[in-house]
SEPA-778465 format. One line per 10 residues: their letters; for each residue z, x, y of C-alpha. Coordinates in steps of 0.2 Angstrom, whole numbers. Layout:
// SEPA-778465
a) Z,X,Y  ...
//
This chain:
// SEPA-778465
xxxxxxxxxx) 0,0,0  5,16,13  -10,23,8  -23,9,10  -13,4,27  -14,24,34  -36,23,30  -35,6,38  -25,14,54  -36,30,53
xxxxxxxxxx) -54,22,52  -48,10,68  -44,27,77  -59,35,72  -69,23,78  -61,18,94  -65,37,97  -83,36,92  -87,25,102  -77,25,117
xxxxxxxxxx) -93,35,127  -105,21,134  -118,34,137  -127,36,122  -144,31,122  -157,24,109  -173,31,115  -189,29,102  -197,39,90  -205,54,93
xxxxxxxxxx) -212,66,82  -212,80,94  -226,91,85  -230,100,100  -213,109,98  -221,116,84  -237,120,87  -232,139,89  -226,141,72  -236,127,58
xxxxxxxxxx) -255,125,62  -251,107,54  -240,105,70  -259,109,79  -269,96,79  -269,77,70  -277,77,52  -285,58,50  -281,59,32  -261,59,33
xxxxxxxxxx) -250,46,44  -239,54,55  -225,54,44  -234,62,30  -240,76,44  -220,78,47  -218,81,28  -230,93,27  -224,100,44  -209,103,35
xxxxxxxxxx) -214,110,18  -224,123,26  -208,127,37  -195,129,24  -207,141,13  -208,153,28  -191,150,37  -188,169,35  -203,169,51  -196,152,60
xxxxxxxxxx) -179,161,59  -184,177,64  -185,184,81  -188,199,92  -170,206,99  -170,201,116  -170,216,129  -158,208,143  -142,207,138  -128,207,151
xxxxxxxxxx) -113,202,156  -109,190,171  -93,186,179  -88,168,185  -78,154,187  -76,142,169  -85,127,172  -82,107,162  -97,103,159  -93,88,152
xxxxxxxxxx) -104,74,142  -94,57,143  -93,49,162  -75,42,158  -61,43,171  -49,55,166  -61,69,162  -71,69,179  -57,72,185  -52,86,175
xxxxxxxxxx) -70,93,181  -65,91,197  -49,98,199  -56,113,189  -68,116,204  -54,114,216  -45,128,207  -60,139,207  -63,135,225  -48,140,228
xxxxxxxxxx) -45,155,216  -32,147,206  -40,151,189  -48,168,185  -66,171,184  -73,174,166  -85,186,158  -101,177,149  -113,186,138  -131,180,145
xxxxxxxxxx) -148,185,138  -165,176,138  -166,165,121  -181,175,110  -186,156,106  -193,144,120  -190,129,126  -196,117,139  -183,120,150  -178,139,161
xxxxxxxxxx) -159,132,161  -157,130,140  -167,146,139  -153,156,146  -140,160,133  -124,159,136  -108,165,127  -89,166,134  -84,185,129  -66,185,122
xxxxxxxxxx) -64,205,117  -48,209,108  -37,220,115  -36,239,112  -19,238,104  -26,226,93  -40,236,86  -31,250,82  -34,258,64  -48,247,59
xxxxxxxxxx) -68,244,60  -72,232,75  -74,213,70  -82,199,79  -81,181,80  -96,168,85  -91,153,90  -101,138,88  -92,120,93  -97,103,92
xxxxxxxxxx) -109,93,96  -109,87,115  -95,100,115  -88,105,134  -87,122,139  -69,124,134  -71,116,117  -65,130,104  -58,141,118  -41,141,110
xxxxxxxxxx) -49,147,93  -55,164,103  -38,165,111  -30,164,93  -42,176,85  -41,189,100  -22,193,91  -27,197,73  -38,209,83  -55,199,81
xxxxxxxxxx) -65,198,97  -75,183,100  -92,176,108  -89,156,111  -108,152,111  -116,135,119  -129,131,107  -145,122,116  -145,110,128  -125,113,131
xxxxxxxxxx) -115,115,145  -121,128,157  -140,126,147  -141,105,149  -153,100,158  -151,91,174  -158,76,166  -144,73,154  -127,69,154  -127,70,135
xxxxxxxxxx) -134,86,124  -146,75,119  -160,85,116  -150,94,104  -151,80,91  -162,68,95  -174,54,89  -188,69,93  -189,75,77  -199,91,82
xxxxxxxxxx) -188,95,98  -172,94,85  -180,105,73  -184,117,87  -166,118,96  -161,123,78  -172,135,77  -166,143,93  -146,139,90  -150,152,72
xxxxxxxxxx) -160,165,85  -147,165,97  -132,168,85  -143,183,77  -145,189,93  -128,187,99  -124,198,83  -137,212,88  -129,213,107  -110,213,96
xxxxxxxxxx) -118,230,86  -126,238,101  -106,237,106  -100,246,93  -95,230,81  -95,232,63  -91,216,56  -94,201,59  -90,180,55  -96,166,62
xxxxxxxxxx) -87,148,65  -95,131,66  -87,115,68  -99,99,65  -117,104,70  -109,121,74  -107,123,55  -127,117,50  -132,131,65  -118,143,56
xxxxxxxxxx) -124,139,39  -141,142,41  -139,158,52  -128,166,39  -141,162,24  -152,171,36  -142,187,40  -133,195,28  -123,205,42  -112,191,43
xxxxxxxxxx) -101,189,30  -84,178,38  -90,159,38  -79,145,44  -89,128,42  -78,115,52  -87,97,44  -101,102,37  -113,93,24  -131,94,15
xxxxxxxxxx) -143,84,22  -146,83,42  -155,66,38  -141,59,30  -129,62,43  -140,56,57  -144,40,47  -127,35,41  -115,46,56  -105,34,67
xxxxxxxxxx) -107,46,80  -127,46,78  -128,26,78  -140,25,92  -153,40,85  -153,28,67  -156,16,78  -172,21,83  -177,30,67  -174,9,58
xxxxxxxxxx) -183,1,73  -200,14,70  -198,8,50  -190,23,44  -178,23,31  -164,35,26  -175,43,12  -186,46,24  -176,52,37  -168,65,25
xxxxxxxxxx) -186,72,22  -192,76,41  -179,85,43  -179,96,28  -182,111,40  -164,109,50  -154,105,33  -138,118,26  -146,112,9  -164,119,11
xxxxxxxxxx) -155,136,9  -142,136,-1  -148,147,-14  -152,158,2  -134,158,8  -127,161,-11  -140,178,-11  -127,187,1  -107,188,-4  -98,180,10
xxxxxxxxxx) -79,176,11  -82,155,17  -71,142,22  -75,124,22  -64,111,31  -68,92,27  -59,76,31  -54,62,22  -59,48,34  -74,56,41
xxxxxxxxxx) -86,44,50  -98,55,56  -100,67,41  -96,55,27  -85,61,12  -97,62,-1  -107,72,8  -96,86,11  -90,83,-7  -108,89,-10
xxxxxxxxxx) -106,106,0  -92,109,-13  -103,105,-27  -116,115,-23  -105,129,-19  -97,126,-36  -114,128,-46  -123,144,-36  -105,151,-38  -100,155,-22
xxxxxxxxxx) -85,163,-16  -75,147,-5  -58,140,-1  -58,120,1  -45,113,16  -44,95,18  -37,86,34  -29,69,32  -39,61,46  -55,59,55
xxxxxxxxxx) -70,69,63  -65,65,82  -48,63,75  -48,81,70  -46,85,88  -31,75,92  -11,79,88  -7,83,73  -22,85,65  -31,100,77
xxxxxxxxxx) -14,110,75  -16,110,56  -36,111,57  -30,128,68  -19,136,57  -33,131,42  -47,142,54  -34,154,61  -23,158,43  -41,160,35
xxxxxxxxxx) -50,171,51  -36,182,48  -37,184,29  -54,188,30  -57,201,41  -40,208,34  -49,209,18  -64,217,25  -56,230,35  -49,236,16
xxxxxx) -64,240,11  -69,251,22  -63,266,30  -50,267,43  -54,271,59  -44,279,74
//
């Protein structure tokens, strides 16, 4: 009786959060195959033979049989450091957070909070958009003291989707004292890179199928690159953290780059189709995907290309130490879907620990639950990197 009147409780919560923004948007169907054009010659030009969907499909299986080109990249040559006040940058209009933007201008106005240092390069992969093309990342470097005696370890961090600029900042802080420095990276469309347009990251996930499969592409680019900036530094070893659509960027990043070898997945599933299709978060865009005819099948299939499972066996070629957090009344990245990351795992024999959190997707950011989620990320973070520092020579 507790039990079923605690899910009843939790699922109310969880979706009073979910949909609490009124700014979400159903906009149509857009196959976006001009996003692709540079990379498939099936993005190119219309073939009368195949419907639209059909050219999607194709789109896709020519994609995931070359991904080691639609993930690869040319190191960008304009790495620097810029200092500046923090910024909100938030994606929901209600009360109480535009006014926590605004008095975090007031203080920066009038020198009340410290300026910051931000990691900035131009992104090897192109959008449509100079401001998204910008990377960004917030540079959290251990301290000396902390470093002593062992190789230098990095961090990149990847939060959620429509994520503000201080989403995660806490985690850098935390991983800063085991020694571990730490890039807090907006992925595309986020934050400092949104375009004016938006109030939402929408472009990052999107009823555009082509654009969505594109700011994958540059999310995966921009952590490798982040990585090769973090080795022209001296860094040695190196994790990476993903919560939500952070994790499917971290995923397929990892299964791509066997330098990183710490991954945290915060939520993580499969299929992209399947959590945009049946997500409570992602309502509006399976809205638009069921008016245009689609179904979830179908849905799974276009976006083959963005999808942790297109590479698992990629992921398992490289020994990594992995985490995988998943909730138990998860709305947005349903149960037996991250039951199926664990599955997967199980049979391509790859090395993880499972942690499950008594609550929600947005819940897992509220009190209790993001205090144990921390110390779940943080206890594991440590372990990690403790573990790979023995394996290696000590430095002085």
């Amino acid at each position: 009786m507790l039990s079923k009147l605690y899910a009843k409780w939790m699922y109310a919560w969880e979706t009073a959060l979910t949909t609490r923004d009124t700014n979400r948007i159903v906009r149509p169907l857009e196959w976006g195959f001009d996003w692709l054009k540079d990379f498939s010659p099936l993005a190119l030009a219309a073939d009368p033979h195949l419907s639209d969907y059909d050219r999607m499909i194709a789109i896709n299986r020519d994609i995931v049989a070359r991904a080691d080109e639609f993930f690869g990249y040319t190191t960008p040559t304009d790495f620097r450091l810029e200092r500046r006040h923090p910024q909100l940058f938030p994606t929901n209009v209600r009360p109480e957070t535009l006014e926590e933007d605004a008095e975090l201008k007031r203080q920066a106005d009038t020198g009340e909070i410290e300026e910051a240092d931000f990691l900035r390069f131009t992104s090897p992969v192109r959008s449509l958009y100079p401001e998204n093309d910008t990377v960004n990342a917030r540079w959290y470097p251990a301290h000396p003291e902390t470093v002593k005696g062992k190789p230098k370890q990095a961090m990149i961090v990847m939060p959620q989707w429509n994520a503000d600029a201080f989403s995660h900042n806490a985690l850098c802080t935390l991983f800063n004292n085991f020694g571990v420095s730490c890039l807090r990276l907006s992925k595309p469309y986020h934050d400092i890179r949104r375009p004016a347009e938006l109030e939402r990251s929408d472009y990052a996930v999107s009823s555009n199928v082509g654009r969505t499969t594109e700011a994958c592409r540059q999310a995966v680019v921009d952590i490798r690159s982040a990585v090769d900036w973090l080795e022209s530094q001296g860094y040695e070893q190196f994790g990476v953290l993903g919560t939500s659509l952070g994790s499917c960027y971290a995923f397929i990043a990892a299964a791509f780059d066997p330098r990183i070898q710490v991954c945290a997945f915060n939520h993580a599933s499969t299929w992209f189709g399947d959590v945009v299709w049946t997500g409570q978060s992602t309502r509006h865009i399976q809205a638009a995907f069921e008016e245009a005819g689609l179904t979830q099948d179908q849905v799974r299939e276009i976006f083959s290309i963005v999808s942790p499972m297109s590479y698992m066996d990629r992921f398992a070629a490289n020994p990594k130490q992995v985490l995988v957090v998943h909730a138990t009344y998860d709305l947005t990245f349903p149960l037996k879907y991250s039951r199926d990351v664990l599955t997967n795992f199980d049979a391509l024999k790859i090395d993880y620990v499972s942690k499950v959190l008594p609550c929600g997707h947005y819940t897992t950011g509220e009190t209790p639950y993001k205090y144990i989620d921390g110390w779940y990320l943080g206890s594991f973070v440590y372990k990690a990197f403790k573990r790979l520092a023995q394996r290696k020579p000590t430095t002085l």
